[in-house]
C-alpha positions in Angstrom: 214.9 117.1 158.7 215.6 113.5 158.9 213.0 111.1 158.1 213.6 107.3 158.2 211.2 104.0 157.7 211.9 101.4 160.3 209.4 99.3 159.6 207.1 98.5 156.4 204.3 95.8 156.5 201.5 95.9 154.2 199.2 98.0 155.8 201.6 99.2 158.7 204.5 101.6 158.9 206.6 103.2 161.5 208.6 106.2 160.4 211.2 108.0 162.7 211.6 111.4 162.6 213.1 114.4 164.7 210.0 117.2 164.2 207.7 116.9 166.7 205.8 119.7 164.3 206.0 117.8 161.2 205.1 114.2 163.0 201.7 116.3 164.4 200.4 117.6 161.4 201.0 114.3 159.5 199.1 112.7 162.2 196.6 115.2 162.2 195.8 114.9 158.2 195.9 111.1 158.1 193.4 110.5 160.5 191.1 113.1 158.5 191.6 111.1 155.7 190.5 107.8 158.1 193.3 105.7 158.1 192.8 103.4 160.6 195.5 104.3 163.1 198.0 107.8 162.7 199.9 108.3 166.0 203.7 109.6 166.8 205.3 108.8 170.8 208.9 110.2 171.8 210.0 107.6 174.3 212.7 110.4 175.4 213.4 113.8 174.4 216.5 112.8 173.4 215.1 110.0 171.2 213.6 110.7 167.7 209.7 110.4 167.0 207.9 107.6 165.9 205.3 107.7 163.9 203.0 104.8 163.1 200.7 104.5 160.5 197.9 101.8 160.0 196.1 102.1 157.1 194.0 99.2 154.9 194.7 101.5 151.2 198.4 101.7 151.7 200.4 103.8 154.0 202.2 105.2 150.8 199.3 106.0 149.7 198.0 108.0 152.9 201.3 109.5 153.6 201.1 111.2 149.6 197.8 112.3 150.2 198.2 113.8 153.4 201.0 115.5 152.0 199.0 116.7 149.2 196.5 117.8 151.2 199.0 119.8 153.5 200.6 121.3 150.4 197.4 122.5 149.0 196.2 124.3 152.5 199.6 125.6 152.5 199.3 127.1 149.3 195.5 128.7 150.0 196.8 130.2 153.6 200.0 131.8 151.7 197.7 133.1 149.2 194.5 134.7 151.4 198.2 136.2 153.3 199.1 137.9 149.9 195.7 139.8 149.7 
């Protein structure tokens, strides 16, 4: 998977991506966590996704903890699967 910043302003990001998948469940977990704006377009299907973030703690910041957050459900589904 490709991941790329485009643009990076304090507070603001957008972040191309080809996973429509991975672009939804990011979405999903940062507005969960209240950032103030999480939302991915495709202008095409041919063109990558962009996902932009707003968010007043830092969109590093979100983006980890989503990703934590994603890891640890993750983890807890593979495990209740093992039982």
């Amino acid at each position: 998977m490709q991941v790329e910043i485009i643009s990076e302003d304090k507070g603001e990001a957008e972040i191309q991506m080809d996973s429509q998948t991975v672009a939804e469940i990011l979405r999903v977990y940062l507005n969960e966590q209240g950032v103030e704006f999480a939302a991915w377009r495709r202008d095409h299907p041919s063109k990558p996704i962009i996902l932009k973030i707003k968010a007043s703690s830092g969109v590093k910041k979100a983006v980890s903890s989503a990703i934590a957050g994603i890891n640890k459900d993750c983890s807890a589904l593979v495990n209740e699967l093992k039982k």
